[in-house]
C-alpha positions in Angstrom: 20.8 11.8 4.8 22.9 9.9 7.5 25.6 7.9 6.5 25.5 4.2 6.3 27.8 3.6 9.3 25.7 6.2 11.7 21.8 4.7 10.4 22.8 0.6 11.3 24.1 1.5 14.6 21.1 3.8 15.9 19.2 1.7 18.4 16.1 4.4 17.8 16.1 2.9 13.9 16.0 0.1 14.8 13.3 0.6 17.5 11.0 2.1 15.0 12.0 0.4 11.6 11.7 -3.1 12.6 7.9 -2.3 14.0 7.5 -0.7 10.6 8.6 -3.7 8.5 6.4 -5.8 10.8 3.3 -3.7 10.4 3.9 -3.7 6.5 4.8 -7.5 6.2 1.4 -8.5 7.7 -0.5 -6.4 5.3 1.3 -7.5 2.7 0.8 -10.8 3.4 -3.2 -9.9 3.1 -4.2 -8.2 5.9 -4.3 -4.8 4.1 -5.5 -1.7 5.6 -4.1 0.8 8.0 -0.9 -1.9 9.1 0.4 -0.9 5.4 0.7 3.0 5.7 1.7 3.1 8.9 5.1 1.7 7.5 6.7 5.3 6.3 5.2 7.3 9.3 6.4 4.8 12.1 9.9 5.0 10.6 9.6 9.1 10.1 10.0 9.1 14.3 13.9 8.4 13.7 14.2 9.1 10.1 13.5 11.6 7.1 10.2 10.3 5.4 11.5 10.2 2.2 14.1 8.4 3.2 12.0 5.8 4.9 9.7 5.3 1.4 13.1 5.0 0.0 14.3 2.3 2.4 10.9 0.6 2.6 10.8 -0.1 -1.4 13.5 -3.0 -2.0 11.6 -4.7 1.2 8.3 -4.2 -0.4 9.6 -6.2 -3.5 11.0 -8.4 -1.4 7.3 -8.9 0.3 5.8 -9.1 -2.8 8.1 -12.1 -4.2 6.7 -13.9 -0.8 3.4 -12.9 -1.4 2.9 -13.8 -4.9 4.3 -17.3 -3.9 1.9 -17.7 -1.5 -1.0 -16.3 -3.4 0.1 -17.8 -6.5 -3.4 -19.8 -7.5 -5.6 -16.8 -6.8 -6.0 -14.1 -9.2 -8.3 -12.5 -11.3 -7.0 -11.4 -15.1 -10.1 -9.0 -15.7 -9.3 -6.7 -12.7 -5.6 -6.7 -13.5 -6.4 -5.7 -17.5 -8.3 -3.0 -16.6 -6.4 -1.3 -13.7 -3.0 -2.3 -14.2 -2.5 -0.2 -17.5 -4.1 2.8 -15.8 -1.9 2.3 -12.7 1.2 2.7 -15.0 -0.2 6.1 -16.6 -0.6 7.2 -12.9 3.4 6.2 -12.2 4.0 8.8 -15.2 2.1 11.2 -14.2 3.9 10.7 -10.4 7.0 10.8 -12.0 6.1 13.9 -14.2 4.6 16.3 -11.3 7.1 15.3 -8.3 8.0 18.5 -8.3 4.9 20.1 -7.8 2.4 18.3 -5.9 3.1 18.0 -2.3 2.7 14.9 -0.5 -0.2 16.3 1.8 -2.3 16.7 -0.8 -2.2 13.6 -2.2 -2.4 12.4 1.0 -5.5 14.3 2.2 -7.5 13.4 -1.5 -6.9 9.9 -0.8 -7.9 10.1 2.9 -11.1 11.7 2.1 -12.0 9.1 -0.5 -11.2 6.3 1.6 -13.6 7.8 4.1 -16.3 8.5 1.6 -16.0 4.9 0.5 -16.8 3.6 4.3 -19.4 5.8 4.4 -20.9 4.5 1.2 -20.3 0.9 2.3 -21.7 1.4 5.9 -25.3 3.2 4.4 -25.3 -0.1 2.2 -25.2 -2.4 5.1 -27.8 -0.9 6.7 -29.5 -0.9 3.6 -29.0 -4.7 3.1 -27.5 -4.1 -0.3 -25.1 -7.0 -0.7 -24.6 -7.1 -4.3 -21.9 -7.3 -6.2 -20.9 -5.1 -8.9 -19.6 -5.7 -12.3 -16.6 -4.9 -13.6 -16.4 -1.5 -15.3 -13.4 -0.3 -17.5 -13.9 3.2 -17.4 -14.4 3.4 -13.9 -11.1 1.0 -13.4 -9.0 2.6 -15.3 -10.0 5.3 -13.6 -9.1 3.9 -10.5 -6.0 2.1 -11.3 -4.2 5.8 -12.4 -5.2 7.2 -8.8 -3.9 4.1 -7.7 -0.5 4.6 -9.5 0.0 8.2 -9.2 -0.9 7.7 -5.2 1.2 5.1 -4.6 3.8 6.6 -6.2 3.7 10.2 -4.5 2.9 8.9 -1.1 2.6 4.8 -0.7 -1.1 5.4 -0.3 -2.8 3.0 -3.4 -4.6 1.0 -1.6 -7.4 2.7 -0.7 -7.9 3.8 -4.4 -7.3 0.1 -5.1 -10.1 -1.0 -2.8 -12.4 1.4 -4.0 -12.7 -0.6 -7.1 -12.0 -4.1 -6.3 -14.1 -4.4 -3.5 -16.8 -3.5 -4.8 -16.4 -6.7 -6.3 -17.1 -8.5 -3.6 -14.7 -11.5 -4.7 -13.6 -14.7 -2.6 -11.3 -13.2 0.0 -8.6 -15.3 -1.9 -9.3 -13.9 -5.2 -9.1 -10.6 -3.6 -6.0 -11.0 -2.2 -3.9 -12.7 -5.0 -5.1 -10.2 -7.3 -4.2 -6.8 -5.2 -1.0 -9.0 -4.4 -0.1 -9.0 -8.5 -0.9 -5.3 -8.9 1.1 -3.5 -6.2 4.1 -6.0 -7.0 4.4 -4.7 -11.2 3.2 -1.0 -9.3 6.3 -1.5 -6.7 8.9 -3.1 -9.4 7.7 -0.2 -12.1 8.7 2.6 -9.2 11.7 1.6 -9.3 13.0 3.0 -12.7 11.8 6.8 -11.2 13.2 6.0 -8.0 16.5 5.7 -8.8 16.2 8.2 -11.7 15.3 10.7 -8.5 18.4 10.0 -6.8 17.0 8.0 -3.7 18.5 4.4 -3.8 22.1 5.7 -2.3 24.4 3.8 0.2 22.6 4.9 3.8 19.3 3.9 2.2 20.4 0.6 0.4 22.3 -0.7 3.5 18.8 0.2 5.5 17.0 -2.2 3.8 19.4 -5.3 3.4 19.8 -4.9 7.1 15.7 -5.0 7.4 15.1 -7.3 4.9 15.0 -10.7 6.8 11.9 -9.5 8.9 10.5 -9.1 6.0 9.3 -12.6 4.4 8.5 -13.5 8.4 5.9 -11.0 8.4 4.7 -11.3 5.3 3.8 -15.6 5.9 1.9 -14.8 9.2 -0.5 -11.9 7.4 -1.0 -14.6 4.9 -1.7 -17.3 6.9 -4.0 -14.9 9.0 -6.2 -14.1 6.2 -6.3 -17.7 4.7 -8.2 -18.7 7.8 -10.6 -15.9 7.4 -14.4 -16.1 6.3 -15.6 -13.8 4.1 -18.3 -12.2 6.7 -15.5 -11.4 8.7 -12.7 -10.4 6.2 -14.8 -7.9 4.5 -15.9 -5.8 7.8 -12.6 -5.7 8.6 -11.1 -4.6 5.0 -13.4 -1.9 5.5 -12.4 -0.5 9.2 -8.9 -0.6 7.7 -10.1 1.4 5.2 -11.6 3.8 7.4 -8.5 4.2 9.9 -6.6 4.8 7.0 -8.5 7.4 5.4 -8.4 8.7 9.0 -4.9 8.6 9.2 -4.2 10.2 6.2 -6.0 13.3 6.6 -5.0 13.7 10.2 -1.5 13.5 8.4 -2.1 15.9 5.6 -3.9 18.4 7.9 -3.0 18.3 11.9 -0.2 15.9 11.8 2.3 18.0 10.0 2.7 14.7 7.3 
């Protein structure tokens, strides 16, 4: 890892981190999708990519505070019961097999699943199925460990996320505020591991204090995007994201080197 001194005065971190932190803000502000994992690999053209994830997590808090300020009156309890307690048993099991499962593979499951789910979605639109589905535990708690355990071996638990709560078909709002709630107590809970792992050290800290007033900036105008949005058009365009991601990640996992 480079030292402190050498990372804040490389103009190429700079040139790629601050794009990243951009990209990010905006979906965490609501916009979602493919803007949110291209965070780590935009910042992996000057950096180590486990150092970027490392760098990234304190400004993801940081979104989060933003976002759940913005999003504050929208949530939904039921989906949080039943995925958040799953999505902390798939942190554990993160933790537990970091040494053994590569990143790729997580990488490539989750890719495939988020283009199976587009699939799914795309044969129902031409089906005119529109309904929406109930909530399930099994199915999300289910979700909610995959969530956990890819989020915490590769930043990638969204999709797993938005396989479950979109089948709800919720008010774009409710949506929103809700996934904003779980990936902030999924982001704070990393943490703990995180440091136990050893990647919270000077270069890394210093990286992300430097980044860090981009941050809440980004973060409003993804909000303030989404806000404006109807549900007729947010929910085509959750899904593309969906798509490009799962896209993304397999191209990562299997051409791309990761």
């Amino acid at each position: 890892m480079p030292d402190p001194l050498f990372l804040l005065t490389d103009p190429m971190f700079y040139a790629v981190a601050v794009p990243a932190v951009i990209l990010v803000g905006l979906s965490k502000g609501g916009l979602g999708g493919a803007a949110a994992l291209m965070g780590v690999p935009v910042m992996a053209l000057a950096i180590h990519p486990v150092q970027a994830a490392a760098i990234l997590l304190p400004i993801l808090i940081l979104m989060d505070a933003v976002s759940l300020w913005t999003w504050r009156h929208w949530r939904d309890f039921t989906t949080l019961k039943v995925m958040l307690p799953g999505a902390m048993v798939g942190i554990g099991l993160g933790w537990l097999t970091a040494a053994f499962v590569t990143v790729d593979a997580v990488r490539l499951i989750v890719g495939l699943v988020a283009i199976g789910f587009f699939l799914r979605w795309l044969y129902q639109l031409i089906a005119r199925h529109h309904e929406a589905a109930p909530h399930n535990r099994i199915a999300g708690a289910w979700w909610g460990i995959v969530a956990g355990f890819t989020s915490f071996v590769a930043h990638a638990g969204g999709p797993p996320y938005q396989v479950y709560a979109m089948r709800l078909r919720q008010d774009p709002r409710l949506y929103t505020g809700t996934a904003v709630i779980f990936f902030a107590a999924v982001n704070v809970v990393k943490l703990v591991p995180y440091f136990a792992l050893g990647l919270f050290d000077t270069a890394n800290l210093a990286a992300s204090a430097v980044l860090m007033p981009v941050a809440p900036i980004a973060t409003l105008a993804g909000a303030w995007i989404v806000k404006r949005m109807k549900p007729e058009i947010f929910y085509p365009f959750m899904y593309v994201m969906i798509m490009l991601v799962g896209v993304k990640l397999v191209w990562d996992a299997t051409i791309g080197g990761g």
